[in-house]
ZATORTOR-848207 format. One record per residue: residue in one letter; x, y, z of N, C-alpha, C in turn. Coordinates in steps of 0.001 Angstrom, whole numbers, plus 500000, padded with zeros to 6 digits. Example, Ala and Ser with C-alpha at 12.3 -4.5 7.8 and 13.67 -1.06 7.14 Angstrom:
BEGIN
A513190494310507800512300495500507800513200496700507800
S512850497750507080513670498940507140512900500030507870
//
This chain:
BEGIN
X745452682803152800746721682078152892747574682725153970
X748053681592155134748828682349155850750289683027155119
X750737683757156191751799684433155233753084683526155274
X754869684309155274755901683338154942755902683762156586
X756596682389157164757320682498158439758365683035158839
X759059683592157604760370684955157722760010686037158830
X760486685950160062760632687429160738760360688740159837
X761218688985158842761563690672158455761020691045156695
X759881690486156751759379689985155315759026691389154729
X758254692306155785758257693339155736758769694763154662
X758515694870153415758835696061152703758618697603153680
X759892697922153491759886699562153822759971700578152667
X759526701345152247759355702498151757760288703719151788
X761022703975150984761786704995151162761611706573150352
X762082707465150904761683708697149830762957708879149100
X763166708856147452763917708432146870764801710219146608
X764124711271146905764286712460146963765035713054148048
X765582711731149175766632712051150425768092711541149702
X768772712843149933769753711919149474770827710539150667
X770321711056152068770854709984152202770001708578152602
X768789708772152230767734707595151634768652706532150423
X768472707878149838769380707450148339770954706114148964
X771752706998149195772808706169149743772634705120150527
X771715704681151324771475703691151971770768702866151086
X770331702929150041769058701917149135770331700998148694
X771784701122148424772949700080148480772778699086149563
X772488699038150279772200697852151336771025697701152042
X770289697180151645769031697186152283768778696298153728
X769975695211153727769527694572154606770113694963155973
X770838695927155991771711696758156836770370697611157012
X769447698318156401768813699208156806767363698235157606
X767071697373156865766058696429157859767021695854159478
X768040695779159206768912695176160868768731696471161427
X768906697674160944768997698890161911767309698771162474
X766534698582161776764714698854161976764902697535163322
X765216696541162687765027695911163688765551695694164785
X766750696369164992767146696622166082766542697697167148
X765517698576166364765169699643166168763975699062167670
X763482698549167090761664697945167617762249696883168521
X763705695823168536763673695124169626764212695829170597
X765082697545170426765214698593172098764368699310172614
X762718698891171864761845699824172595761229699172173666
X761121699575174972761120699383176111759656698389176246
X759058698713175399757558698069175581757471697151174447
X756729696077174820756072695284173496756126695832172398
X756339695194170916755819695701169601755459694307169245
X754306694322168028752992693218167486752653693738166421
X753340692993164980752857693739164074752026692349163228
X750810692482162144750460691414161729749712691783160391
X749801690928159845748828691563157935747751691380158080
X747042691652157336746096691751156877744497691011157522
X745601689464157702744307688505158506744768688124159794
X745712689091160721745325689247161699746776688161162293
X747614687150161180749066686996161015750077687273161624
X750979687104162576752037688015163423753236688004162022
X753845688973161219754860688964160830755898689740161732
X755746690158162678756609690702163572756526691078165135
X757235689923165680757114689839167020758618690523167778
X758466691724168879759803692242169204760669691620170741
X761609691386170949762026690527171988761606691461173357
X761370692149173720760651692816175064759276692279175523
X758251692453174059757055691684174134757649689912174405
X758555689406173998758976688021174337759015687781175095
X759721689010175924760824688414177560759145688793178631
X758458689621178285756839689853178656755992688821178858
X755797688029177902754991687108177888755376685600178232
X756813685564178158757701684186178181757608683781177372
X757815684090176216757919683429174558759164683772173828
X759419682574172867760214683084171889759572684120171014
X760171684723170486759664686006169458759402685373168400
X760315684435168161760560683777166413759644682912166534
X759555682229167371757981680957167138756863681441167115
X756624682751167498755020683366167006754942683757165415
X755659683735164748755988684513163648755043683640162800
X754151683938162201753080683371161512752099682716162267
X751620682616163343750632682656164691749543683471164335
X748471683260164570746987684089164302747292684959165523
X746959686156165978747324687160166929746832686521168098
X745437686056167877744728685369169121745255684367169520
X746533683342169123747165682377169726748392682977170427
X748535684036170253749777684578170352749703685886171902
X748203686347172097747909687216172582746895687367173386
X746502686960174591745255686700174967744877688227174868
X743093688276174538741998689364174436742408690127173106
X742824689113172448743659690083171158742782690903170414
X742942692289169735741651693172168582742832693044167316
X743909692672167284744513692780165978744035692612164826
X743392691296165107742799691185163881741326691989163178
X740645692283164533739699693164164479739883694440163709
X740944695751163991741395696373163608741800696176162719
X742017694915161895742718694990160618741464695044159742
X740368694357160081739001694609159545738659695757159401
X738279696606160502737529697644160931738317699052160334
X740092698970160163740727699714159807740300701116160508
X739849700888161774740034701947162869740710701913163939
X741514702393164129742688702574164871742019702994165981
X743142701769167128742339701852168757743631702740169760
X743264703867170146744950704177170485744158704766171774
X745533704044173327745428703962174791744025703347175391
X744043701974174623743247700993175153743495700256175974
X742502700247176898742663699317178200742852697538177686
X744164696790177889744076695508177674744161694739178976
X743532693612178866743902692341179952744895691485179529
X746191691190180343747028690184179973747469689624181414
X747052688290181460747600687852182403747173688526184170
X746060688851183997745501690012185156746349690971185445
X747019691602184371747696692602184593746825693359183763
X746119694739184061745491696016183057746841697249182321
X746859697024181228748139697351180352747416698863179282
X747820699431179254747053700618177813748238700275176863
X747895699926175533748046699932174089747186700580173242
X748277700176171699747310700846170493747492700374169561
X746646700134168757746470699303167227746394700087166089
X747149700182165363747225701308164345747170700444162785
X746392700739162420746020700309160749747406700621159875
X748206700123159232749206700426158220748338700484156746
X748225701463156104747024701180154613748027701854153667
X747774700986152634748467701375151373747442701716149965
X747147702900149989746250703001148555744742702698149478
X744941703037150439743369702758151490742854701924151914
X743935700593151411743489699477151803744705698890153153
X743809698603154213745141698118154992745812696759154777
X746909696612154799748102696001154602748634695138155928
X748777696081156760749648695153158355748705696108159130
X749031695524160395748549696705161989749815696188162627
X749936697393163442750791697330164153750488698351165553
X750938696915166579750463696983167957751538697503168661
X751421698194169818752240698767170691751891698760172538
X752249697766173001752071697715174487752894699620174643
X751806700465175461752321701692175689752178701993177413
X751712701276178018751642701117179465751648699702180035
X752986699466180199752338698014181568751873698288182473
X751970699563182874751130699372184725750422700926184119
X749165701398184781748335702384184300748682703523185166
X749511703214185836750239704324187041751248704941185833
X751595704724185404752829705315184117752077706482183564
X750732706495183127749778707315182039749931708280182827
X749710709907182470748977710976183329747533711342183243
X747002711586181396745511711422181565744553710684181687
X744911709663181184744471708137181161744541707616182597
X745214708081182962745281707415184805743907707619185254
X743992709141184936742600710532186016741899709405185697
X741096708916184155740287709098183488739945707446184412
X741033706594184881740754705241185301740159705522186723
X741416706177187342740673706471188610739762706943188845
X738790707261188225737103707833188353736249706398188216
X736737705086186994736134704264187415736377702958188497
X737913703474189390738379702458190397737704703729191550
X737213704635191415736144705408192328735147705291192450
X734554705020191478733225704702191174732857703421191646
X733849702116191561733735700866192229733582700733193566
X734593701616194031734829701456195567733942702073196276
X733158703169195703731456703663195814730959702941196102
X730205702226195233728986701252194956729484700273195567
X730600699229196013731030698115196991730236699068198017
X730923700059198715730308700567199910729351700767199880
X728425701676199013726943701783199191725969700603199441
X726657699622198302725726698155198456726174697557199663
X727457697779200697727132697068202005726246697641203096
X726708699079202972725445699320204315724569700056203575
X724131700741202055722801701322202736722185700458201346
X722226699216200671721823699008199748721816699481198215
X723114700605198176722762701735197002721811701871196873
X721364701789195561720169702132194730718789701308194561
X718587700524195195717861699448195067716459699748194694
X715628701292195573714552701311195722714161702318194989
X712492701744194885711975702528193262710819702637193624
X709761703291193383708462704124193830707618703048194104
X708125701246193746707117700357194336707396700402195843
X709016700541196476709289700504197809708713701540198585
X708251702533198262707544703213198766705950702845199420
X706124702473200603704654701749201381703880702786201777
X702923702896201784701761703401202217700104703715201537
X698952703469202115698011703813201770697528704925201553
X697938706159202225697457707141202350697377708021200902
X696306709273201017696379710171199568697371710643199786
X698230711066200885699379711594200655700445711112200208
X700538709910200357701676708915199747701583708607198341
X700162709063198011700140708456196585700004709171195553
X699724711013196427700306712367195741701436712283195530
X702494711956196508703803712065196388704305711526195408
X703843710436195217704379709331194642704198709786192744
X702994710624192656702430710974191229703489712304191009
X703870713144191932704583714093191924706165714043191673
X706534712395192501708260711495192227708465711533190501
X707057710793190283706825710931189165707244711500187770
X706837712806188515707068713838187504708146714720187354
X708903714385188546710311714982188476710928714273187780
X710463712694188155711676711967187272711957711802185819
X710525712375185668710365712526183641711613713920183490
X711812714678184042712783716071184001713995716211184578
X714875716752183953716441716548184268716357718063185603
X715150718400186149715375719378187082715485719410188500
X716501720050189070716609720225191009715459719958191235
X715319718808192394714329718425193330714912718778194592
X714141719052195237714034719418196931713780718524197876
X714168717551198844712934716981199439713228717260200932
X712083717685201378712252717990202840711074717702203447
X711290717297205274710364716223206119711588716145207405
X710820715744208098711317715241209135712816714042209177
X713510713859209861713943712932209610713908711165210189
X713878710225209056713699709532209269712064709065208405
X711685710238207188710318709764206874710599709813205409
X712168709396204944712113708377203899712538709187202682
X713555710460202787713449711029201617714827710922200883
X715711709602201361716784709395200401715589708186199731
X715157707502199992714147706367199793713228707275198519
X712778708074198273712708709165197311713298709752196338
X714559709786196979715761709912195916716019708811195013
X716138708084195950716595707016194974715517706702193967
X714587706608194097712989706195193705712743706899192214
X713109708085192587713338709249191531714275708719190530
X715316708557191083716347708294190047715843707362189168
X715519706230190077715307704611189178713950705249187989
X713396706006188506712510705893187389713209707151186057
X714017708040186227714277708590185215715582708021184131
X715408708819183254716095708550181989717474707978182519
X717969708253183719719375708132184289719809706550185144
X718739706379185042718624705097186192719802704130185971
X720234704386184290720963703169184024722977703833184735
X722878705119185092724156705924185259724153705881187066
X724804706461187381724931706702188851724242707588189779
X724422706678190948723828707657192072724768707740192859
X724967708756192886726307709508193726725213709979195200
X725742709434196467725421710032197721726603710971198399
X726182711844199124726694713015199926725990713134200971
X726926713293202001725681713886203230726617715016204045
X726028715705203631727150716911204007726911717747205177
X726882716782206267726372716857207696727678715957207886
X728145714818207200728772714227208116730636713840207531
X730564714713206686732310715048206225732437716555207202
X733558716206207584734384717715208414734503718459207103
X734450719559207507734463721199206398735877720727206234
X737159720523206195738025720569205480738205719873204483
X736987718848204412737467717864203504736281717752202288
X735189718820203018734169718815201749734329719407200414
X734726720069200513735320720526199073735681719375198149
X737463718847198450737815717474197915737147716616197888
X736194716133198339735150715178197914733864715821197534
X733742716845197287732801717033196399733371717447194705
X734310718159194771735350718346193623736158717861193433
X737194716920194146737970715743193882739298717266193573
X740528716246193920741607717383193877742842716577192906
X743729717355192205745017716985191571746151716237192433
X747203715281191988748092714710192686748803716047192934
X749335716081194188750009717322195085749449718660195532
X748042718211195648746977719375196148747537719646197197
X747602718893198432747902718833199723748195717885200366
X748552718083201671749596717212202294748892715775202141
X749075714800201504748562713630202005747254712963201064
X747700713910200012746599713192199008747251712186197906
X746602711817197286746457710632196550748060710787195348
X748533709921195015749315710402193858748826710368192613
X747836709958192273747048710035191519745969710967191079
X745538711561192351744223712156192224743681711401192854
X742258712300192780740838711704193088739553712406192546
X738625711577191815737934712744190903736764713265192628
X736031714082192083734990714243192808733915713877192906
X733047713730193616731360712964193547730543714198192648
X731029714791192000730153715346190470731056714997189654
X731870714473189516732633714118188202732224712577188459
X731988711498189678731416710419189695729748710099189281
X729284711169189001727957711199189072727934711545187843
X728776711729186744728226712183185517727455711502184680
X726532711977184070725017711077183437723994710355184264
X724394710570185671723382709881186849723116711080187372
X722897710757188575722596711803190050723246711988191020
X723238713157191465723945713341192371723052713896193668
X723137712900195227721726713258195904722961713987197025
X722263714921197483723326716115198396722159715971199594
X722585715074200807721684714961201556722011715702202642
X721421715918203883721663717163204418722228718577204307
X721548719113203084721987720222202263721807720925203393
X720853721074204579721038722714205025722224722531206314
X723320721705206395724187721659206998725287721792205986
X725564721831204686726486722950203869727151724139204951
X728335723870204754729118725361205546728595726865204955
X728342727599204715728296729018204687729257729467203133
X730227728918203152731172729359202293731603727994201527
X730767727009201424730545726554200367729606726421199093
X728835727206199894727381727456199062727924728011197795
X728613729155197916728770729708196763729167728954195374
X730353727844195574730897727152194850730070726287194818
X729012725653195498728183724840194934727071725294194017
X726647726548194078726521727458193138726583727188192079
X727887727499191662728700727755190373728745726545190155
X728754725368190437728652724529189886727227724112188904
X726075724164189802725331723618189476724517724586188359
X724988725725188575724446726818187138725406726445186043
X726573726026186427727614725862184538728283724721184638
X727767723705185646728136722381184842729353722074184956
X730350722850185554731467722260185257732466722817186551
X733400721770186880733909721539188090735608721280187729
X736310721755188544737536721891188671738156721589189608
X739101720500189452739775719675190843740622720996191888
X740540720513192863741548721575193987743129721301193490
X743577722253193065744651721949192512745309722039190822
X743925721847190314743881721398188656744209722438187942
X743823722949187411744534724395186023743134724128184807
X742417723239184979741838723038184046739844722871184558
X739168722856183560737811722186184528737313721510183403
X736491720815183783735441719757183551734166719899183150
X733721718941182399731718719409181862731873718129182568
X730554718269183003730053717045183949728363717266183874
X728079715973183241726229716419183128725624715666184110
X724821715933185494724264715407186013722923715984187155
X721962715472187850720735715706187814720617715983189441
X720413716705190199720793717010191843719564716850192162
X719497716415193477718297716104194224718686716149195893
X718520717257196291718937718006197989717584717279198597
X718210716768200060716896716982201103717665717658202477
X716638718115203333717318718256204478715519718103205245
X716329718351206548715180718485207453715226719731208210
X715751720504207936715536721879207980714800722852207617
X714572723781207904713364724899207000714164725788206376
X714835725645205190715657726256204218715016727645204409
X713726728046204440713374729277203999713451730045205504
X713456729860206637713792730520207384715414730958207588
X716131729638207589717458730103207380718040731065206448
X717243730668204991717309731912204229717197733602205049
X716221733269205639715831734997206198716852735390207195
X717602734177208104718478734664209075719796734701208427
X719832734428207025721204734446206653722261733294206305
X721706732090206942722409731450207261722563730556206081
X721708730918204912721528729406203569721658730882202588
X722086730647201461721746731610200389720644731518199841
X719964732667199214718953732699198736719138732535197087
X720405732322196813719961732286194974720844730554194959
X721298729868196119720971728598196131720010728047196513
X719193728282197105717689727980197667717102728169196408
X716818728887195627715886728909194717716427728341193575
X717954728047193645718013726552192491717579725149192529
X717758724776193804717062723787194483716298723750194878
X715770724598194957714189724492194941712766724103193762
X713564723702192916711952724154191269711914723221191554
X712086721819192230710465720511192411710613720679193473
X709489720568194570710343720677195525708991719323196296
X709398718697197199708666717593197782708738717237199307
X707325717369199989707486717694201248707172716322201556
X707636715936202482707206714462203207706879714744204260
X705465714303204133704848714551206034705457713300207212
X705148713822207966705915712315209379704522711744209309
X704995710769210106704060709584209830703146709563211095
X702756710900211985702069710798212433700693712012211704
X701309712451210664700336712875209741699788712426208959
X699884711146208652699435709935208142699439708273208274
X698731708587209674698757707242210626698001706011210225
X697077706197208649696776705321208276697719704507207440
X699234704956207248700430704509206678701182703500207719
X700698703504209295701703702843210334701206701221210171
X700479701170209762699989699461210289700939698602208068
X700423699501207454700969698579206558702720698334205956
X703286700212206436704958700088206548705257699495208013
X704905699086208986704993697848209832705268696530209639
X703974695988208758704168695144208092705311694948206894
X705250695725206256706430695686205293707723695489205566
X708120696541206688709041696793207527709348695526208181
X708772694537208462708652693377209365708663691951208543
X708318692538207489708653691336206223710347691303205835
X710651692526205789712071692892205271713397692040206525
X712645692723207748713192691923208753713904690466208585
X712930689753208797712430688390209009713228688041207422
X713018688407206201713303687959205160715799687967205095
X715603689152205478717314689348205694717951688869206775
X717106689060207582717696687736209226717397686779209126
X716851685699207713716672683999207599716082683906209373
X714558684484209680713983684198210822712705683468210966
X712067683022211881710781682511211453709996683871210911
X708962683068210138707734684487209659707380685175211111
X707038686245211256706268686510212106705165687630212044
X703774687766212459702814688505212537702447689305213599
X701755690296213340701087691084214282699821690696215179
X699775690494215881698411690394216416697247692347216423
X696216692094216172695576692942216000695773694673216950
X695531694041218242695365694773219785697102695393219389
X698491694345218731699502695038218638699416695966217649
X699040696033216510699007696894215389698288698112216013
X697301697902216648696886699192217204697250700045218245
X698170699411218733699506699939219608700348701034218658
X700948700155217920702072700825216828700920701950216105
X700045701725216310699330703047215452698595704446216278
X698823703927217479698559704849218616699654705813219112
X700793705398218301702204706023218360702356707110217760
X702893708075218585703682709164217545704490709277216591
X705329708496216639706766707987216079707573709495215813
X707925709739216995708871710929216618709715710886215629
X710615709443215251711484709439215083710794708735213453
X709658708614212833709119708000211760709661706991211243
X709672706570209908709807705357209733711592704445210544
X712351705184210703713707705111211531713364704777212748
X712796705140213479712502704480214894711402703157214782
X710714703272213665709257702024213648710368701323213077
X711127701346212435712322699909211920713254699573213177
X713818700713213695714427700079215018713610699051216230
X712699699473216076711528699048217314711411697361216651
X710812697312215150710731696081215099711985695029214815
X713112695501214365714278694883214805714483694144216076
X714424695505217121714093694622218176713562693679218939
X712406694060218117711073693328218265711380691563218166
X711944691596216677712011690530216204713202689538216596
X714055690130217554715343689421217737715002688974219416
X713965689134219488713852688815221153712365687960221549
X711293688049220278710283687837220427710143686152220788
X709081685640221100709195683876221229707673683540220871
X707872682530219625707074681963218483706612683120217317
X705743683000216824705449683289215150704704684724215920
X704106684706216654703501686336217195703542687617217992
X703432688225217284704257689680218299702914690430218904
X703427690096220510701938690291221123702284691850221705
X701400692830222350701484694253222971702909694003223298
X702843693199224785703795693121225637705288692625225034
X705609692353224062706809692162223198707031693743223020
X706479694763222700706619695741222144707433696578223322
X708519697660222936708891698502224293707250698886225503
X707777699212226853707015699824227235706590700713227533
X707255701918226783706964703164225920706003703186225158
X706322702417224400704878702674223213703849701620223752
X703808700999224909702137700522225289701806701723226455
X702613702304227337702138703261228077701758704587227228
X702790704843226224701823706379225130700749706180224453
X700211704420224140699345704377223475697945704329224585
X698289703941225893696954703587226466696374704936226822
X697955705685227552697343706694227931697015708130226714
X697060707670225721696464709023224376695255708373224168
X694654706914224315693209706388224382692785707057224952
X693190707237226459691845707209227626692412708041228498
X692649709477227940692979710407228649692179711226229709
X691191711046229815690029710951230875689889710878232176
X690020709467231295689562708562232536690246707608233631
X692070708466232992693139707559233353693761708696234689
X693161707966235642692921708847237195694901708024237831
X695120709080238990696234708530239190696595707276239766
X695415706223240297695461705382240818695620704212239513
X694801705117238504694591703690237381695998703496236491
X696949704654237003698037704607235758698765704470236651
X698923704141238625699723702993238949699805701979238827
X698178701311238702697988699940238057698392699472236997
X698279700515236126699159700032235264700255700073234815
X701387700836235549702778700471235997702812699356236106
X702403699121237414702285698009238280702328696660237213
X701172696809236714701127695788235585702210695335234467
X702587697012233535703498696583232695704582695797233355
X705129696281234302706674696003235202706599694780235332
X705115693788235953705281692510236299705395691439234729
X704353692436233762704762691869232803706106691560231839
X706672692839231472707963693410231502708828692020231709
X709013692188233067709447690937234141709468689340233886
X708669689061233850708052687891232934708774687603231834
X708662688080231195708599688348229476710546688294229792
X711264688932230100712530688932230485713232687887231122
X712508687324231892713202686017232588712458684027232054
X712220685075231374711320683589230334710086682876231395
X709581683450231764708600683417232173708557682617233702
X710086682734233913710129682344235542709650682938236968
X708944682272237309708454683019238283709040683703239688
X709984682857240211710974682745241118711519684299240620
X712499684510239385713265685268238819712614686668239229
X711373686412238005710754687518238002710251688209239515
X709953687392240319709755687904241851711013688603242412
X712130687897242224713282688797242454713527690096241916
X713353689741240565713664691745240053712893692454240543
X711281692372240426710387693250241214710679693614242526
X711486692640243466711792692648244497710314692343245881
X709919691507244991708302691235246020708532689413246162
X707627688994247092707510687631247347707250687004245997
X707483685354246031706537685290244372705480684695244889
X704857684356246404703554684806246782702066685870245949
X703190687153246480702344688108246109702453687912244688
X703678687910244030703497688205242810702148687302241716
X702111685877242477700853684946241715700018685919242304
X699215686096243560698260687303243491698418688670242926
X699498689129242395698966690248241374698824689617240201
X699094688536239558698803687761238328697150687851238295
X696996687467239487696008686929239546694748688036239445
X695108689289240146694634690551239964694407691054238508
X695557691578237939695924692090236643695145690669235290
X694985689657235865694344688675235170695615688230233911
X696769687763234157697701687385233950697832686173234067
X697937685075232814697727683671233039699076683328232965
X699707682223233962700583681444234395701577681736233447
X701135681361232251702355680898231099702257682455230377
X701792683247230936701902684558230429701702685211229186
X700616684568228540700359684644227464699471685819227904
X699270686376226250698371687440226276697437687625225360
//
């Protein structure tokens, strides 16, 4: 049964042992006008309701708030009265929700729902708007701004590097070494312990990280990135520990937590660890032996549980010997530790992350399909790739934004990698006359291929007749339309 539509229906309780309790029990309704005058000067909303969730008391602040009369909610189910309402919930549950995040009106507000129980059974709840704006709170603020940090993370990660996307299937290659690695990703990721990964750069070991993560217990928490090569030393600290409002000139009024207080219950990947300053090591240290981190500025510290995974492309253990890395951080980060060879140590890996690489292309640039021709794949595999899988993705980018129809022939390819591949074939027999010819050759091709296959044009850049130039076609065995 709903209740009476009386505003102040409300029994108060008095202790009959005050004496000036006592003296006031002569007028009671003088002592309910004082209450209620009481709750309509408090600056914030008040929402009080019985049992089934009922408004018997609505206060004029929450009125002038919402644009309502106070008195026409007065026997209203909370949920007509309140959008995202728990009143009535709490009157069930008789657990009290106190500095809860509410939605009203796309405004984010903190309140609290407090059970009223008489003899253990609850009776009314009574609600209290305790923040309209979340800038008002001091701990409750910190505690938001870690997840309006955490957002503005992951927006950025997912525009340029994809966050987290990739998982030990993205990992391409045939080789036993790829598929050691891969049994070894494995097994870190079953264990909450420091992984290492070091290789060249460019042969895939945030692509590892991440891989790692997705498969362990954490996958569903965060991946916090760092690359601590490319924050200036004044500012690594604060973003790795996050600092208090009035740390220093020009910080946040709020705060800002740190990328280990963002990473708690996920990972935290510290990429170019052996470019760490000297005199941060230590404090990264201390962190990662006790867990717990303290803003620049703060008075207080933090437990923060989360799972580190360093790469660099450095040789940690020599720097160790010159001084330059610590040795009792090296050997924390060090117990998995995972080497990635370049990919000219496993060149039976270039023809199928090509392909892959070239699917990904074509699939995110809405382009035609396009394929390799054979004679090209064995180009790209005749390559060094100094620069490993980072330069074989740049190359076919290029590749693919310039190429003309469905096939990517030699001569599409730079002419770098057809001159390193011919001449690591046929190192022999490649006399100095034969590797002008084939200057000679790439350039006219080159040429071609650049001016869309005009002949006129192409005679101009070479700077030769286009006479001669049909007789070196004709030489080099170069058909008209320049196919190959």
């Amino acid at each position: 049964m709903k209740p009476s539509s009386k505003p102040h229906s409300a029994q108060f309780v008095r202790n009959s042992s005050n004496p000036r309790m006592r003296s006031r029990r002569e007028d009671p309704l003088e002592e309910l006008e004082l209450l209620r005058l009481i709750l309509d000067n408090i600056y914030n909303g008040v929402l009080v309701t019985d049992a089934d969730g009922y408004v018997t008391y609505f206060n004029e602040p929450y009125g002038k708030f919402l644009g309502v009369d106070p008195a026409e909610q007065i026997g209203k189910h909370c949920t007509e009265v309140v959008e995202n309402s728990r009143m009535h919930i709490v009157a069930k549950t008789g657990v009290a929700e106190i500095n809860d995040s509410h939605l009203i009106r796309g405004q984010r507000m903190v309140v609290q729902r407090i059970p009223i129980k008489k003899n253990d059974r609850v009776i009314a709840v009574f609600g209290q708007v305790m923040f309209k704006d979340v800038r008002d709170v001091g701990k409750l603020a910190q505690k938001l701004s870690i997840l309006e940090s955490k957002v503005d993370l992951y927006e950025r990660e997912l525009i340029s590097l994809r966050s987290t996307r990739y998982t030990l299937d993205s990992i391409v290659g045939v080789s036993e070494i790829i598929a050691d690695l891969k049994r070894q990703a494995l097994k870190a990721a079953a264990t909450h312990l420091p992984v290492l990964l070091t290789g060249e750069s460019g042969t895939g070991k945030e692509l590892f990280a991440q891989a790692i993560h997705h498969a362990s217990m954490r996958r569903l928490h965060s991946f916090v990135r760092i690359n601590c090569a490319a924050i200036p030393r004044d500012l690594l600290e604060s973003e790795l520990f996050g600092y208090e409002h009035g740390a220093f000139t020009g910080a946040q009024y709020k705060g800002k937590p740190g990328k280990f207080e963002m990473a708690h219950h996920g990972t935290i990947f510290l990429d170019e660890i052996g470019d760490l300053p000297l005199e941060m090591q230590p404090k990264l240290l201390q962190v990662l032996e006790q867990k717990e981190v303290e803003r620049i500025g703060g008075t207080s510290v933090t437990r923060v549980d989360f799972r580190v995974i360093a790469a660099t492309n450095q040789d940690l253990e020599h720097m160790v010997a010159e001084g330059t890395f610590r040795k009792d951080l090296f050997y924390r980060l060090n117990v998995m530790p995972l080497h990635i060879p370049p990919l000219r140590k496993r060149p039976e890996d270039i023809v199928p992350l090509a392909r892959h690489l070239l699917y990904e292309i074509v699939r995110d640039s809405s382009l035609t399909a396009l394929q390799f021709l054979p004679r090209t794949e064995q180009v790209l595999q005749e390559h060094d790739w100094p620069g490993n899988g980072r330069e074989l993705f740049n190359v076919l980018q290029r590749v693919s934004s310039s190429v003309e129809g469905e096939l990517i022939r030699p001569h599409d390819l730079p002419l770098y990698l057809r001159r390193g591949a011919r001449s690591t074939a046929e190192p022999a027999r490649a006399s100095l006359k034969d590797l002008r010819s084939r200057s000679e050759e790439d350039a006219i091709r080159d040429a071609l291929t650049s001016t869309g296959n005009n002949k006129a044009k192409a005679a101009e850049m070479l700077g030769i007749h286009r006479t001669l130039l049909y007789k070196k076609m004709h030489k080099y065995g170069i058909p008209l339309d320049q196919s190959v």
